[in-house]
N, CA, C and O of each residue as an XYZ file, in Angstrom:
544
protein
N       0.829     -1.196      0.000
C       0.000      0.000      0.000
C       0.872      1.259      0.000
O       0.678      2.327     -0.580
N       1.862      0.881      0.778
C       2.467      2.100      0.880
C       3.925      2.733     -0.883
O       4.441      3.743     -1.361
N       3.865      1.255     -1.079
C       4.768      1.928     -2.351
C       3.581      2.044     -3.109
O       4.010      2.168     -4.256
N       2.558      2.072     -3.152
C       1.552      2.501     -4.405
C       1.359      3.541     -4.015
O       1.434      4.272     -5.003
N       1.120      4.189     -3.059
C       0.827      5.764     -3.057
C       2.242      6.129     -3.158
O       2.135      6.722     -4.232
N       3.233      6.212     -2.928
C       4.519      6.531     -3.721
C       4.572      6.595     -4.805
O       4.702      7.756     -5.195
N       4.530      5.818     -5.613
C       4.090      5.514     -6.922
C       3.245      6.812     -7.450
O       3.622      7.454     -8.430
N       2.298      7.074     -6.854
C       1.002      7.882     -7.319
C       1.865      9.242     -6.894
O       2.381      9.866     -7.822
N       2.042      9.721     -5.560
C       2.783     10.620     -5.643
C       3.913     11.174     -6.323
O       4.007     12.369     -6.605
N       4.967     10.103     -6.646
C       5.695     10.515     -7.533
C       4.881     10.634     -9.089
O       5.420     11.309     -9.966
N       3.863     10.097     -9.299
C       3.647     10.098    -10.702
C       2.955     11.802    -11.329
O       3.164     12.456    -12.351
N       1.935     12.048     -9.903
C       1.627     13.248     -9.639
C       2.712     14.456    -10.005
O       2.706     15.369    -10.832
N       3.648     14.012     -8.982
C       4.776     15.262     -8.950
C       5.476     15.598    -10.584
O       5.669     16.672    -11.153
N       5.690     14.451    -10.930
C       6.160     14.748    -12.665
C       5.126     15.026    -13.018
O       5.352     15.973    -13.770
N       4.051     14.860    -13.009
C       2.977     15.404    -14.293
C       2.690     16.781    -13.930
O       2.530     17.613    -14.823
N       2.603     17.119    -12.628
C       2.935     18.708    -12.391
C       4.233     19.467    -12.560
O       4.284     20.697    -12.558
N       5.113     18.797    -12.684
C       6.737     19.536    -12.655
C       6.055     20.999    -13.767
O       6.018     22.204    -13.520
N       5.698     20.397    -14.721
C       5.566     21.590    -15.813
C       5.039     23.104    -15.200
O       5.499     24.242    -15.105
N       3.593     22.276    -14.794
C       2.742     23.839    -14.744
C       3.332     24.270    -13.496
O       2.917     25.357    -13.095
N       4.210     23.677    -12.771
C       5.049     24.293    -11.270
C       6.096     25.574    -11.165
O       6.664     26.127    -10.222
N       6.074     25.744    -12.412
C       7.063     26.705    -12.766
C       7.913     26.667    -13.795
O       8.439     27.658    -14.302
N       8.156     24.918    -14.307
C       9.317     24.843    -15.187
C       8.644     25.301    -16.412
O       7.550     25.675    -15.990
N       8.655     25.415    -17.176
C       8.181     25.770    -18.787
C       8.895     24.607    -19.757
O       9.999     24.068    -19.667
N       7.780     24.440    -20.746
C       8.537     23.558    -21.731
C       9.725     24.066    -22.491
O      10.457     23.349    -23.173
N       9.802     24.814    -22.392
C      10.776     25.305    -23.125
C      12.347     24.981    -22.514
O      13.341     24.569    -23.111
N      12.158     25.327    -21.129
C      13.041     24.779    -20.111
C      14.057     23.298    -20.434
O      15.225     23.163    -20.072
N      13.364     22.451    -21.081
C      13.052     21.600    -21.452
C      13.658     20.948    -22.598
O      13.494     19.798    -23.003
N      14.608     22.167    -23.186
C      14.757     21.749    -24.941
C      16.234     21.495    -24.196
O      16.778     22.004    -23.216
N      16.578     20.539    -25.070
C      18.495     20.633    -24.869
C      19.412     21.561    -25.880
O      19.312     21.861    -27.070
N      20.524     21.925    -24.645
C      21.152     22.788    -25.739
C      21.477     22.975    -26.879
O      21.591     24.032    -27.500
N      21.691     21.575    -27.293
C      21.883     21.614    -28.761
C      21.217     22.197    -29.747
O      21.677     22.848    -30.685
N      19.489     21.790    -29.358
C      18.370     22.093    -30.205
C      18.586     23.527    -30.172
O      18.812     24.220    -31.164
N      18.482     24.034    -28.669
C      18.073     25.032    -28.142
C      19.289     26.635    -29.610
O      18.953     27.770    -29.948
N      20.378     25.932    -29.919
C      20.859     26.919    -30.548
C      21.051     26.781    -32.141
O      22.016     27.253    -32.741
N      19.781     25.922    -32.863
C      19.340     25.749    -33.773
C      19.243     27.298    -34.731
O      18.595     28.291    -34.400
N      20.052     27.144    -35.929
C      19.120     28.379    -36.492
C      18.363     27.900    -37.612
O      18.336     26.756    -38.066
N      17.584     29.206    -38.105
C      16.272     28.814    -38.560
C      16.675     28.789    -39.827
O      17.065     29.917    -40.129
N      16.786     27.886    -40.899
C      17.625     27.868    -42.627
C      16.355     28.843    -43.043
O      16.813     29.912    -43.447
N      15.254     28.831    -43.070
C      14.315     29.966    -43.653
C      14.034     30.982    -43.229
O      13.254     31.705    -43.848
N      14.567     31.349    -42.069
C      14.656     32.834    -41.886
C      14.230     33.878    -42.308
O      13.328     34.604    -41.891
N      15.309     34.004    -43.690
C      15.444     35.082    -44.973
C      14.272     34.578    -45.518
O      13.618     35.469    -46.061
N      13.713     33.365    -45.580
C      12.332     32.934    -46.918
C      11.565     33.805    -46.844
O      10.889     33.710    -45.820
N      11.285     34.779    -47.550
C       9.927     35.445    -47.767
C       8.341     34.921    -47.653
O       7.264     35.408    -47.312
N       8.837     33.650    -48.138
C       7.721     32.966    -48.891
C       7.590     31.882    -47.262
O       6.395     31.588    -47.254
N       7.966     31.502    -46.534
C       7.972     30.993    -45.698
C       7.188     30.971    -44.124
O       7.149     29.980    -43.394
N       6.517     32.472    -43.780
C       5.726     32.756    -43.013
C       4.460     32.466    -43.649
O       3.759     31.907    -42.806
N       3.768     32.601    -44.877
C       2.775     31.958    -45.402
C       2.384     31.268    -45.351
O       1.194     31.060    -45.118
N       3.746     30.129    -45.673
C       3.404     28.664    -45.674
C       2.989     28.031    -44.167
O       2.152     27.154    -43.955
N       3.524     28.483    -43.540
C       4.018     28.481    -42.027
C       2.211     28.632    -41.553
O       1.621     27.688    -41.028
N       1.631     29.778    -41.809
C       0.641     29.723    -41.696
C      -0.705     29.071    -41.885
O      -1.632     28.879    -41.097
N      -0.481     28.686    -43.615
C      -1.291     27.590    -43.589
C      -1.054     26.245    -43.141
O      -1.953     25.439    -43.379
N      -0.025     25.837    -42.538
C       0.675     24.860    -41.875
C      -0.308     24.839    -40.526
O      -1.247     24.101    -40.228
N       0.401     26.133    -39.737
C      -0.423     26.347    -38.766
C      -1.751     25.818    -38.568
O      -2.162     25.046    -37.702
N      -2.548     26.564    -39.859
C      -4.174     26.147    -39.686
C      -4.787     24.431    -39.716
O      -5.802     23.782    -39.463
N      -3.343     24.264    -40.225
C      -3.958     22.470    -40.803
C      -3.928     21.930    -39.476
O      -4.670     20.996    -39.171
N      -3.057     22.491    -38.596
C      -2.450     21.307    -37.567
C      -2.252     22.290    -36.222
O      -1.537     22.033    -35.253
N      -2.730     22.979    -36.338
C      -2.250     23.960    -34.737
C      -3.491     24.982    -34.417
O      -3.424     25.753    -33.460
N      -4.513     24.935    -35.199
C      -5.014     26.672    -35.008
C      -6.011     25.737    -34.643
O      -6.681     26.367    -33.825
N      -6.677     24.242    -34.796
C      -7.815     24.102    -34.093
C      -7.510     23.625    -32.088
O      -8.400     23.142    -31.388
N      -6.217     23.906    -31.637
C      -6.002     23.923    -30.111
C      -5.902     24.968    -30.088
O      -6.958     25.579    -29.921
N      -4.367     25.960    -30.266
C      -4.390     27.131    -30.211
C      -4.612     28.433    -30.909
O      -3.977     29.482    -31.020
N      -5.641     28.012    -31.293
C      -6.648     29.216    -32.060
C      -6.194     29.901    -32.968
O      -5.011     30.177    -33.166
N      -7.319     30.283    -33.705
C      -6.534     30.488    -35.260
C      -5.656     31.770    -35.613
O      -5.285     32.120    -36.733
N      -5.418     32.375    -34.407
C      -4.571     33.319    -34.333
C      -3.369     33.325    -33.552
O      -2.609     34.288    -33.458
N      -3.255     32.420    -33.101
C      -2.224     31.721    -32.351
C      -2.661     32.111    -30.349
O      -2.106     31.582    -29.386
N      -3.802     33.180    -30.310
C      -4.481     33.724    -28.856
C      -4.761     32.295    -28.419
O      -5.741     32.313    -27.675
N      -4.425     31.415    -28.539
C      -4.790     30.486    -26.970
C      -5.747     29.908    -27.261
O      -6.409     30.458    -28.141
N      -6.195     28.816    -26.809
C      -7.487     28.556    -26.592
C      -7.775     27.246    -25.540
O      -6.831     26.829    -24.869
N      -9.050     26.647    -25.431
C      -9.408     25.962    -24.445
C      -8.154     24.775    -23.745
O      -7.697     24.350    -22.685
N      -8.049     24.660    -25.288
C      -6.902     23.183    -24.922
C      -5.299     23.381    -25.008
O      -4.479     22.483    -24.819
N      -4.921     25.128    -25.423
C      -3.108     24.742    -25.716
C      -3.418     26.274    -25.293
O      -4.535     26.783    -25.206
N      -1.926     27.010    -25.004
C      -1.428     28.085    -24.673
C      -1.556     28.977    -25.692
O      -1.751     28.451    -26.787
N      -1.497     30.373    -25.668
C      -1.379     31.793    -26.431
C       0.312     31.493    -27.064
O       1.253     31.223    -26.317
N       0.411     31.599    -28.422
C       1.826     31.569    -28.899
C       2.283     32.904    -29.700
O       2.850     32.983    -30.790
N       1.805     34.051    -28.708
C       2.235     35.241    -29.158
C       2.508     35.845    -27.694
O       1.823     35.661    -26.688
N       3.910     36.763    -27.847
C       3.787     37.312    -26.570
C       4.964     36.389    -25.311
O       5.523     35.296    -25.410
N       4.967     37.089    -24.560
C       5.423     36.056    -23.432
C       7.197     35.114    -23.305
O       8.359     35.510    -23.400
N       6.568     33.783    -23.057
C       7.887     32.646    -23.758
C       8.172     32.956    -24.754
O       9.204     33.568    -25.033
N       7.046     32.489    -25.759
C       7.234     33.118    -27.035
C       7.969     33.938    -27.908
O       8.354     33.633    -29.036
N       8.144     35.040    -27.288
C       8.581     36.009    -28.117
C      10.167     35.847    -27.516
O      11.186     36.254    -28.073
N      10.112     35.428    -26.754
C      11.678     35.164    -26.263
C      12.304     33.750    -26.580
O      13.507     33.556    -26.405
N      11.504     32.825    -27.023
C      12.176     31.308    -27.426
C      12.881     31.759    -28.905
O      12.459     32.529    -29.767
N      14.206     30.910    -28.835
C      15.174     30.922    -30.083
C      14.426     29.892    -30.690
O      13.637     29.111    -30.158
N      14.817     29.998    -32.027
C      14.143     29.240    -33.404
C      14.274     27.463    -32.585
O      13.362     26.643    -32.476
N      15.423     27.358    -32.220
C      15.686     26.288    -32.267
C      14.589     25.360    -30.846
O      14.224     24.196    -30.686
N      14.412     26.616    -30.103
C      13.681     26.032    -28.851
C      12.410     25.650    -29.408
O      11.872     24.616    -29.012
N      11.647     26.686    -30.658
C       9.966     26.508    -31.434
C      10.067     25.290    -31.518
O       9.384     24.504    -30.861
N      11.327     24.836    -32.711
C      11.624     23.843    -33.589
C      11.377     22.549    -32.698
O      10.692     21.558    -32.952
N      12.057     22.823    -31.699
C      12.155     21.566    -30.764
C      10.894     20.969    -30.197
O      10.503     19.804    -30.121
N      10.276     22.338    -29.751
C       8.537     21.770    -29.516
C       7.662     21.253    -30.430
O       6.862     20.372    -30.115
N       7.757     21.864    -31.889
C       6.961     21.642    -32.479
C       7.259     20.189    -32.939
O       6.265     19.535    -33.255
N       8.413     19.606    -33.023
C       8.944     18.436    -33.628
C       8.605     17.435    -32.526
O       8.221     16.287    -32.750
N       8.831     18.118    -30.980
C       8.531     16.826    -30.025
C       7.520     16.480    -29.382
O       7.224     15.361    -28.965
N       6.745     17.855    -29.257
C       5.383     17.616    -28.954
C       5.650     18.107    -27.505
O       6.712     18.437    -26.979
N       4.232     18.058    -26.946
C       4.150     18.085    -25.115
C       3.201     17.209    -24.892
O       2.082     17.512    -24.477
N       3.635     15.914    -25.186
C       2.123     14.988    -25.167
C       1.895     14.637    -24.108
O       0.953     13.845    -24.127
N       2.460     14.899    -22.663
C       1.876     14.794    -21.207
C       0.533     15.711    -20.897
O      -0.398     15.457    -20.134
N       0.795     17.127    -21.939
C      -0.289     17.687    -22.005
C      -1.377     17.678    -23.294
O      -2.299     18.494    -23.309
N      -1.283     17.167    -23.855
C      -1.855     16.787    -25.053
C      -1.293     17.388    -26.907
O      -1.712     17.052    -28.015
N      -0.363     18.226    -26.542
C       0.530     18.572    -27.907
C       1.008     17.308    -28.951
O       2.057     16.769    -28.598
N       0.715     17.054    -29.528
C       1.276     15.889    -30.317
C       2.668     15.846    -31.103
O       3.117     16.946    -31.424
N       3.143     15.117    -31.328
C       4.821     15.187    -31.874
C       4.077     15.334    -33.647
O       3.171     14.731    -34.223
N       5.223     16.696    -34.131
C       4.795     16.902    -35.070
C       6.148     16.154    -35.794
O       6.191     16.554    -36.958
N       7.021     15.417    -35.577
C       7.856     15.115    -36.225
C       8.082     14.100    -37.771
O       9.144     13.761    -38.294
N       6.603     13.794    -38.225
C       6.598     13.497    -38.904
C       6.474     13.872    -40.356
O       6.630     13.208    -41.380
N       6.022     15.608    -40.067
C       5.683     16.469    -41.230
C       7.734     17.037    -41.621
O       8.659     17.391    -40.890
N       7.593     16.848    -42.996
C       8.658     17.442    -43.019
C       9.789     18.458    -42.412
O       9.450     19.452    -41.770
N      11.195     18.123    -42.670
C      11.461     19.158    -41.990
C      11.216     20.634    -41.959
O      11.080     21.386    -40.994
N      11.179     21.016    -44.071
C      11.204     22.015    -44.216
C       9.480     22.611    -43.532
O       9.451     23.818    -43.289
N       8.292     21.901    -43.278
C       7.334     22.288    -43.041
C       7.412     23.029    -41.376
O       7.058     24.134    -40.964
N       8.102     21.739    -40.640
C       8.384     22.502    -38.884
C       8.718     24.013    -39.357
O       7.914     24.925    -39.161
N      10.153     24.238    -40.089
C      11.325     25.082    -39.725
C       9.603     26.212    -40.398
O       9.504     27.129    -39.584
N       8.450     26.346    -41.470
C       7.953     27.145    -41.683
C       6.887     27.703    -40.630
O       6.533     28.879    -40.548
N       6.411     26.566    -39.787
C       5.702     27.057    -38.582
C       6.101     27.746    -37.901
O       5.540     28.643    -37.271
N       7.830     27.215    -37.942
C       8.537     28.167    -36.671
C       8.233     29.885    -37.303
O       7.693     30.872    -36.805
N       8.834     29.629    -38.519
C       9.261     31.091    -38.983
C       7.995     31.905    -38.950
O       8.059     33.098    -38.653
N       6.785     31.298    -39.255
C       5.620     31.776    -39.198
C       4.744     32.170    -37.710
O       3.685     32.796    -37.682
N       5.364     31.717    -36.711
C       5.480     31.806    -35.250
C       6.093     33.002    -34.804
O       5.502     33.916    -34.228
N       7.723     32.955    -35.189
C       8.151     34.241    -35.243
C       7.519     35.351    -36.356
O       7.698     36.444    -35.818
N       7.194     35.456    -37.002
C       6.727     36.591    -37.614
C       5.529     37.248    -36.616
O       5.489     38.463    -36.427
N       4.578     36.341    -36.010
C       3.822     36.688    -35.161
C       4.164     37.742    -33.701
O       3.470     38.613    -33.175
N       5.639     37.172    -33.335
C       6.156     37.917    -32.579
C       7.151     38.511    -32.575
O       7.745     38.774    -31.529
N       7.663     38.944    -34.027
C       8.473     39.535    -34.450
C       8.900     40.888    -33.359
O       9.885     41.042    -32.638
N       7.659     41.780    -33.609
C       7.216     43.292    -33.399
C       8.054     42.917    -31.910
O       8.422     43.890    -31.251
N       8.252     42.016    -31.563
C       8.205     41.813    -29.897
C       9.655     41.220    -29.425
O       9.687     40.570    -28.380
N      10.859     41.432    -30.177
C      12.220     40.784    -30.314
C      12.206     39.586    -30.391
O      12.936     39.148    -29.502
N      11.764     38.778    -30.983
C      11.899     37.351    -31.440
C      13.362     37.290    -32.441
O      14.498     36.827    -32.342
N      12.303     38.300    -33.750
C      13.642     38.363    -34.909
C      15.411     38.909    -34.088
O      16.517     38.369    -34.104
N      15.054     39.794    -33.657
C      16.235     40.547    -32.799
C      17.378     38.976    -32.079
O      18.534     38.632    -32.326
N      16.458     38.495    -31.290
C      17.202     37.376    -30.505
C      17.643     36.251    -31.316
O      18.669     35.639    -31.019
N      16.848     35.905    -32.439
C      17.515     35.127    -33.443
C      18.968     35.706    -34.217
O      19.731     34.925    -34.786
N      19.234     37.289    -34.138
C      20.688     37.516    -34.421
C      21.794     37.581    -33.826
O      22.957     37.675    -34.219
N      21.251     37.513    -32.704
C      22.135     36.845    -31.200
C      22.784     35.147    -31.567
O      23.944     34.790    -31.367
N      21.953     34.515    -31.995
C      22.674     33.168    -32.212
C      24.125     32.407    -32.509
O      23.966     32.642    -33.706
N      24.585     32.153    -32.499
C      26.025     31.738    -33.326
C      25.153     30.289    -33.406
O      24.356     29.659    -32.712
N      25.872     30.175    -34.788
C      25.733     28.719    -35.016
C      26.242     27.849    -34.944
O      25.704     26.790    -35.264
């Protein structure tokens, strides 16, 4: 009895670690974490990024990226402060403790356009800025 509520408690405590303070982002390893973005410069790449978005992201976090019932606001905030490589990392691995799904099966070049299309959203807000901070 007593290692099953151990069990439960510890299982508890990880499934809260997140909303306790740590952030997913917290989360990415360094490596990812200093990823740069090859489409960057794409013009054509926040577009795509967008309709990307809508296929596969805008029915949790809303079609403007404001949040909604089931996933977080991706403007603003973390956000505007996560490096390409930290987006990249989420979007490829998912947060499926909370229900995010691993997008790693859509191409690469499709992630790297969500990202870029992510940052364009929070451009206005030093996203782009902190991506020239990077070394690669």
């Amino acid at each position: 009895m007593k290692r099953a509520l151990a069990v439960i408690a510890l299982a508890a405590t990880l499934y809260l670690l997140p909303i306790a303070g740590k952030s997913v982002i917290s989360h990415v390893p360094d490596k990812d974490r200093l990823k740069r973005n090859p489409l960057a410069s794409d013009g054509q790449a926040p577009a795509a990024g967008r309709k990307l978005f809508e296929d596969h992201c805008a029915q949790c976090h809303g079609s403007s990226a404001q949040g909604g019932k089931r996933a977080p606001e991706l403007v603003g905030g973390e956000m505007e402060l996560a490096t390409p490589g930290e987006i990249f990392w989420v979007v490829t691995n998912g947060v499926v403790r909370h229900g995010m799904p691993s997008w790693s099966k859509l191409p690469e070049a499709q992630r790297w356009q969500i990202v870029t299309f992510l940052q364009s959203l929070n451009a206005s807000k030093g996203t782009a800025a902190r991506e020239s901070t990077i070394k690669p």
